[in-house]
KEVO-456326 format. One record per residue (C-alpha): residue in three letters; x, y, z. Coordinates in steps of 0.1 Angstrom, whole numbers, padded with zeros to 4 digits, always signed. Layout:
N
ALAXYZ...
***
This chain:
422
UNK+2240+2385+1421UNK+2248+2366+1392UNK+2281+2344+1384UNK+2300+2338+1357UNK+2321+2304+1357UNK+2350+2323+1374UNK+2336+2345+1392UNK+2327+2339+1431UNK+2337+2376+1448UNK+2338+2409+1436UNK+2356+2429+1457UNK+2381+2449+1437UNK+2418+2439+1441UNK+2408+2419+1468UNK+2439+2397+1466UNK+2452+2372+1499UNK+2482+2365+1517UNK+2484+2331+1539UNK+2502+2318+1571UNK+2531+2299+1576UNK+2537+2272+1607UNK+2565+2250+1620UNK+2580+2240+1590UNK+2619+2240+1584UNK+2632+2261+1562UNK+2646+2231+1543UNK+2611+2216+1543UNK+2597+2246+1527UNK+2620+2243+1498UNK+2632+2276+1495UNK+2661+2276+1521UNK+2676+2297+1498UNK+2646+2322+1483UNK+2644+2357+1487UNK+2638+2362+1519UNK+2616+2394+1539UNK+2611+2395+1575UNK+2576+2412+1584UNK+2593+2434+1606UNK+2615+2448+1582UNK+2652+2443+1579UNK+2676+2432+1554UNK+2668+2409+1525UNK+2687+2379+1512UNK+2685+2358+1479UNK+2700+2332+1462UNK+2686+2304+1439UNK+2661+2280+1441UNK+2658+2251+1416UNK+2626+2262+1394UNK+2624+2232+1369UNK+2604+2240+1335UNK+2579+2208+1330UNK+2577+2213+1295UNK+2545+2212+1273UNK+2524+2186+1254UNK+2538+2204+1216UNK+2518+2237+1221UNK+2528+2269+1240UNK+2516+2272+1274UNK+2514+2246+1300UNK+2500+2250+1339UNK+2506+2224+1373UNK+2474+2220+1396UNK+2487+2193+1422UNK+2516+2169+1434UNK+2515+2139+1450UNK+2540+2128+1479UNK+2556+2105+1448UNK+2567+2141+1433UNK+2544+2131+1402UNK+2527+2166+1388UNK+2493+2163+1369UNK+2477+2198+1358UNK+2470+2205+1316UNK+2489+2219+1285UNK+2480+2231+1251UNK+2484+2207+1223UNK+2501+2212+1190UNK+2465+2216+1173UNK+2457+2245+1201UNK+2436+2218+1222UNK+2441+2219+1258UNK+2446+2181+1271UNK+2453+2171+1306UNK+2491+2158+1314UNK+2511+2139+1344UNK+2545+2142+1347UNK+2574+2122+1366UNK+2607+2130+1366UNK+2613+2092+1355UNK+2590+2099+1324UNK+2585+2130+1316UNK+2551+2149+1309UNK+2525+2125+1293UNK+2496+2135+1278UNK+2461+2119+1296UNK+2437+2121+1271UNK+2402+2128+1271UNK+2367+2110+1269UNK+2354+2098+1236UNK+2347+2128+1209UNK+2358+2152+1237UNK+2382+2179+1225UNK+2395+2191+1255UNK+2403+2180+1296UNK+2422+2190+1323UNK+2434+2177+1361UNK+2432+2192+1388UNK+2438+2173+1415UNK+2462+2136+1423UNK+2460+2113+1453UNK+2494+2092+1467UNK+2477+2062+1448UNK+2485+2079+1413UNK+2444+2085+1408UNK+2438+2115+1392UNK+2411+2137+1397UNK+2395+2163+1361UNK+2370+2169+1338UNK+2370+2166+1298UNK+2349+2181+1277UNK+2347+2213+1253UNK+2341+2245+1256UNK+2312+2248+1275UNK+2304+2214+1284UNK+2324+2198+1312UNK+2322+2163+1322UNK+2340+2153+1361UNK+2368+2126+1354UNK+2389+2106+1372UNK+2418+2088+1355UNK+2435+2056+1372UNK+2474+2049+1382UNK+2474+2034+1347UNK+2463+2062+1332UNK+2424+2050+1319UNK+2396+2078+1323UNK+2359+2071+1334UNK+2332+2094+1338UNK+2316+2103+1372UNK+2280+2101+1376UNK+2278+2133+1396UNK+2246+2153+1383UNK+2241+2187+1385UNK+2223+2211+1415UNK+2191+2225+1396UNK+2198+2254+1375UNK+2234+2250+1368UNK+2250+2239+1337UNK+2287+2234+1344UNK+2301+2207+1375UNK+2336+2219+1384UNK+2356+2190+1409UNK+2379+2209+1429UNK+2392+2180+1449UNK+2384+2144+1459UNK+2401+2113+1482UNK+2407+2076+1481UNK+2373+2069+1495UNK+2352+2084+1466UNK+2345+2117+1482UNK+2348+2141+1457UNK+2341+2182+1461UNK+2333+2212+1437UNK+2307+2235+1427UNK+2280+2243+1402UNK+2280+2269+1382UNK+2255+2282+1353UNK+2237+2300+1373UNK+2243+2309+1409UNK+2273+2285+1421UNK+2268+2269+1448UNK+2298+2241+1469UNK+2288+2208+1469UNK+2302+2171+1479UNK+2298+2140+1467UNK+2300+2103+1465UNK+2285+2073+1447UNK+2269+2058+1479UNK+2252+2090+1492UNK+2251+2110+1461UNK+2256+2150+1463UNK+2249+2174+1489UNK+2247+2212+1482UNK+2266+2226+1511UNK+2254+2261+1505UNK+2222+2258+1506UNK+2221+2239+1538UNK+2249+2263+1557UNK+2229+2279+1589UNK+2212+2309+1572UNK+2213+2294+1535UNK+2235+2307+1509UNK+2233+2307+1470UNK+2274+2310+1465UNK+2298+2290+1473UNK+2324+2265+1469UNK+2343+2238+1478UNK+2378+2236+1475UNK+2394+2206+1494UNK+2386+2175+1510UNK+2405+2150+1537UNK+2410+2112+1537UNK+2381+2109+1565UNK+2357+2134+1546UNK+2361+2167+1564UNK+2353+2195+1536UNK+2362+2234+1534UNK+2336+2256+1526UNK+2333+2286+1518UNK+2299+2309+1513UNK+2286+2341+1508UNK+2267+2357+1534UNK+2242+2380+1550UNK+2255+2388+1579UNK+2276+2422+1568UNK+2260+2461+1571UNK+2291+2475+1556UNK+2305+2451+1531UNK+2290+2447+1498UNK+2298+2411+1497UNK+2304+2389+1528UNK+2322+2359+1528UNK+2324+2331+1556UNK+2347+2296+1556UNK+2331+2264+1573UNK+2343+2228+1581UNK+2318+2198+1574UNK+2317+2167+1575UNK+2292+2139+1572UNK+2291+2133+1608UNK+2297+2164+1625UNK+2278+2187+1597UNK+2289+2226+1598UNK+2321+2244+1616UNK+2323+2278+1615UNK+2357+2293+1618UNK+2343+2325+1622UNK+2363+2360+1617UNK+2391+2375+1640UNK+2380+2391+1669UNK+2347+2383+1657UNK+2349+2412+1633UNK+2312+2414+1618UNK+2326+2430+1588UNK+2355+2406+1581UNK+2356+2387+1549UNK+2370+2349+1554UNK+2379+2325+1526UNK+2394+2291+1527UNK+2414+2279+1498UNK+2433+2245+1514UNK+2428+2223+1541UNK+2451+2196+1556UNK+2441+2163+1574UNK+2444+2176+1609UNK+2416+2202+1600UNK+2443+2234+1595UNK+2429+2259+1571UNK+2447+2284+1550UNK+2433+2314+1532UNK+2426+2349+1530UNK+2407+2375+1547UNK+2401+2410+1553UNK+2390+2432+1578UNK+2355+2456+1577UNK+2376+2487+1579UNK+2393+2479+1546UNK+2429+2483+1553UNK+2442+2456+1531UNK+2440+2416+1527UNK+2459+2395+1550UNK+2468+2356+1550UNK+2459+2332+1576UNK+2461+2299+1595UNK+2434+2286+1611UNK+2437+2255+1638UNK+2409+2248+1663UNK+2435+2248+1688UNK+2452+2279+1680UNK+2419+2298+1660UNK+2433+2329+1639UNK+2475+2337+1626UNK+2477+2366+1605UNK+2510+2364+1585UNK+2523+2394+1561UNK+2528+2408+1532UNK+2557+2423+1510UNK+2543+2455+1520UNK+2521+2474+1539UNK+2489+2490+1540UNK+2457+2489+1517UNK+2483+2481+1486UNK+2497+2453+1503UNK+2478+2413+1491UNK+2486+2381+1489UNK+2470+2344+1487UNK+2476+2312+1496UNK+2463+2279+1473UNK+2476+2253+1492UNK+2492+2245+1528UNK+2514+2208+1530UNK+2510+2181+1560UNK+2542+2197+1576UNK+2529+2237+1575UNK+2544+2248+1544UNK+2521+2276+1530UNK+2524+2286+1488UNK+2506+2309+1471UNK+2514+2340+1453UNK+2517+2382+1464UNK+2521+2414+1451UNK+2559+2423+1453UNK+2563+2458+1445UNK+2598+2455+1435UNK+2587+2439+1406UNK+2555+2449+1399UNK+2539+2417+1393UNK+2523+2390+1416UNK+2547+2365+1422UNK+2549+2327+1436UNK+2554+2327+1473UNK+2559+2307+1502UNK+2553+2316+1539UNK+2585+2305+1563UNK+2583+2295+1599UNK+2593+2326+1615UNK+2571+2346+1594UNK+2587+2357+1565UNK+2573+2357+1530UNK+2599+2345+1502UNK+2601+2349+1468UNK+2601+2314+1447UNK+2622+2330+1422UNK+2641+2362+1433UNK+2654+2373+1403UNK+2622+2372+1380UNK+2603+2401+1377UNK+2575+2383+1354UNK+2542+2367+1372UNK+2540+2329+1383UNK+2519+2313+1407UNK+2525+2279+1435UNK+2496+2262+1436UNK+2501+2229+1454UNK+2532+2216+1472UNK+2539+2184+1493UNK+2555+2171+1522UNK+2587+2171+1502UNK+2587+2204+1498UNK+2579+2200+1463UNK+2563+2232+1450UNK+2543+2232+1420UNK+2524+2257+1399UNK+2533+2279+1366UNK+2555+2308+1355UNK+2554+2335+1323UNK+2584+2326+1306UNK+2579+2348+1274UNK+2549+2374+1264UNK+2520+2350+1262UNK+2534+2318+1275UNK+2532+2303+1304UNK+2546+2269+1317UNK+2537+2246+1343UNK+2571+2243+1368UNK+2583+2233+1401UNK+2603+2245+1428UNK+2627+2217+1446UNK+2645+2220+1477UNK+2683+2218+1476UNK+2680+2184+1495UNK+2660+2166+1469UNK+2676+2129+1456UNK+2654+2134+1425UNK+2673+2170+1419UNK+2699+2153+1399UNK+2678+2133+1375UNK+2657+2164+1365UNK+2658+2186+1338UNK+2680+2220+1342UNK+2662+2245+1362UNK+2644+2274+1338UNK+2668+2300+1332UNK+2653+2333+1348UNK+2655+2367+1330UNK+2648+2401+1341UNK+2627+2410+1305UNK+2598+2418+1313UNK+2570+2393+1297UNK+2533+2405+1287UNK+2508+2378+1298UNK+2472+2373+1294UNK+2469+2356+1319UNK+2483+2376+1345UNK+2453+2400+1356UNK+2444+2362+1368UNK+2466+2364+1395UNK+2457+2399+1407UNK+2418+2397+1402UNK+2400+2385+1437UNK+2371+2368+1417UNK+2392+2344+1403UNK+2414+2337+1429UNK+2379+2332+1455UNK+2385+2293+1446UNK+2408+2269+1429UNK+2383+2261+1404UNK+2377+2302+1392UNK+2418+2306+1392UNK+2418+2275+1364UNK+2392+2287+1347UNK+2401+2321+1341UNK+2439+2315+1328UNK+2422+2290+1302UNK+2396+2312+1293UNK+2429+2339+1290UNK+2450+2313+1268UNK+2416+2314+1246UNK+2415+2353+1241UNK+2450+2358+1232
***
């Protein structure tokens, strides 16, 4: 089967939902978010500080990753309709990173504690990998390309050099790589061989997420298995719950102790279900806003402490909206008392949540969450104001759409390709 840039699954309205740990609820930074208990039961809600990063002059705006300094870094449109990659500080603002040398476009998607920042500039259908420094200057990386593809999309990278992705062009395949020992295409050398996959996160000490397509399913159409690898220990599998044959796993975030986050579902197709993984602990199946085969949800990112974000259908609304995962269980709404779609994507051990919300019919912006216990709060602009008007978005389908939410990579490229359509 072929792939498109953004396009890794195709099981329709395969959506995930994602685990939660032993955070605090202050941790999480929604002490005070809408609130559901799995088992049922009342609901509360009150306000949580959603804070509207601005733009670079153009419409739309979208967060990929925060730091444990609270600095943002993700891309916004331009006046002229270009899409540039931006940072942003509460100190200082949104500023705009610039791109390579008769590039038109770029975008970051990942920053380390340092400040580095981790992207690719380019145009349309030419993307060169990028890193930018604390001070802001951008160099290309040498990473070439695994035969037969045409596009190198970084999904991650750490202090050592390590950086993590996939090809894509023609079938896309996860990969690693460094300067010293070059790049490895980790699904072609996962036990069995596979010709999909990606990469979507990497640790300090090199441990890698993986996830692949395999052959290993009678009943499902398209099979999909997570791995751990690193240089020195090669491939983990985390396998399927209850060793379900038929189960589909994907990994979406990792944190330094190994944990994994993602979704999965089971071979007898009732619904999509989040998870944490540990070695220790193996499979925790959290829930979603509701029940059944309608009920989805996914996870993007899990912080050092066990705070899980993502986003999940809430049929209250209507729309798939930016979530977090609580200790005990719960899911909660980011913003309770907005019906339009948004999206975490990253948060830190702050409790920092960042990510992107429809504020009007066609625009999106790239925001925040903050915990009430923040120093920063104060210094920051006024949180968004949230309506109950419905907004059109083309972007939206995004966040409902399993192929482009099978790595971070396919969710980034399919709400610019979006922004470019409408």
């Amino acid at each position: 089967m072929r792939l498109s840039v953004y396009r890794l699954a195709s099981i329709a309205f395969i959506a995930l939902l994602i685990c939660s740990c032993s955070a605090t609820d202050a941790a999480v930074g929604v002490d005070r978010a809408s609130e559901r208990n799995p088992a049922g039961g009342a609901m509360t809600s009150a306000s949580v500080a959603r804070v509207d990063l601005g733009t670079l002059g153009g419409a739309s705006s979208y967060a990929a990753d925060v730091n444990s300094d609270n600095t943002v870094v993700g891309w916004s449109e331009t006046p002229a309709g270009a899409t540039h990659a931006f940072r942003w500080s509460a100190a200082q603002g949104m500023s705009d990173l610039g791109t390579l040398p008769g590039d038109a476009m770029s975008r970051a998607v990942a920053v380390l504690d340092g400040g580095q920042i981790l992207g690719v500039s380019g145009n349309a259908d030419r993307w060169t990998p990028v890193t930018w420094s604390a001070s802001g200057s951008i160099s290309a990386l040498p990473i070439p390309f695994i035969p037969n593809s045409t596009i190198a999309l970084p999904t991650g990278f750490n202090s050592r050099g390590d950086v993590v992705g996939s090809d894509a062009g023609g079938f896309q395949h996860g990969w690693v790589w460094s300067e010293t020992r070059g790049k490895y295409d980790l699904s072609a050398n996962v036990q069995g061989g596979s010709n999909e996959g990606s990469a979507s996160a990497v640790t300090s000490s090199g441990l890698v997420v993986l996830t692949t397509r395999a052959n290993t399913c009678s009943r499902t159409p398209e099979c999909w298995r997570t791995y751990l690898w690193s240089q020195t220990t090669g491939y983990r599998a985390v396998g399927t719950p209850g060793g379900d044959a038929e189960a589909n796993v994907t990994g979406l975030a990792l944190t330094e102790t190994g944990t994994v986050a993602g979704w999965l579902s089971s071979g007898e197709g009732h619904g999509t279900f989040a998870y944490r993984w540990a070695a220790s602990t193996g499979f925790t199946v959290l829930s979603n806003y509701s029940t059944g085969s309608s009920g989805y949800g996914y996870a993007t990112a899990v912080s050092s402490n066990g705070t899980v974000v993502g986003a999940a259908f809430e049929p209250a609304s209507g729309s798939i909206v930016a979530s977090t995962w609580l200790a005990n269980g719960s899911i909660a709404k980011l913003s309770p008392d907005d019906p339009n779609p948004s999206v975490a994507v990253a948060v830190n051990s702050s409790g920092i949540i960042a990510g992107w919300a429809a504020v009007s019919s066609g625009v999106n912006r790239a925001v925040i969450w903050m915990p009430s216990s923040q120093p920063s709060h104060a210094i920051l602009r006024a949180p968004t104001s949230v309506t109950a008007a419905r907004a059109s978005n083309a972007s939206a389908p995004c966040l409902a759409d399993a192929r482009s939410i099978s790595s971070r990579q396919a969710l980034f490229a399919c709400v610019i390709n979006a922004d470019r359509q409408k």
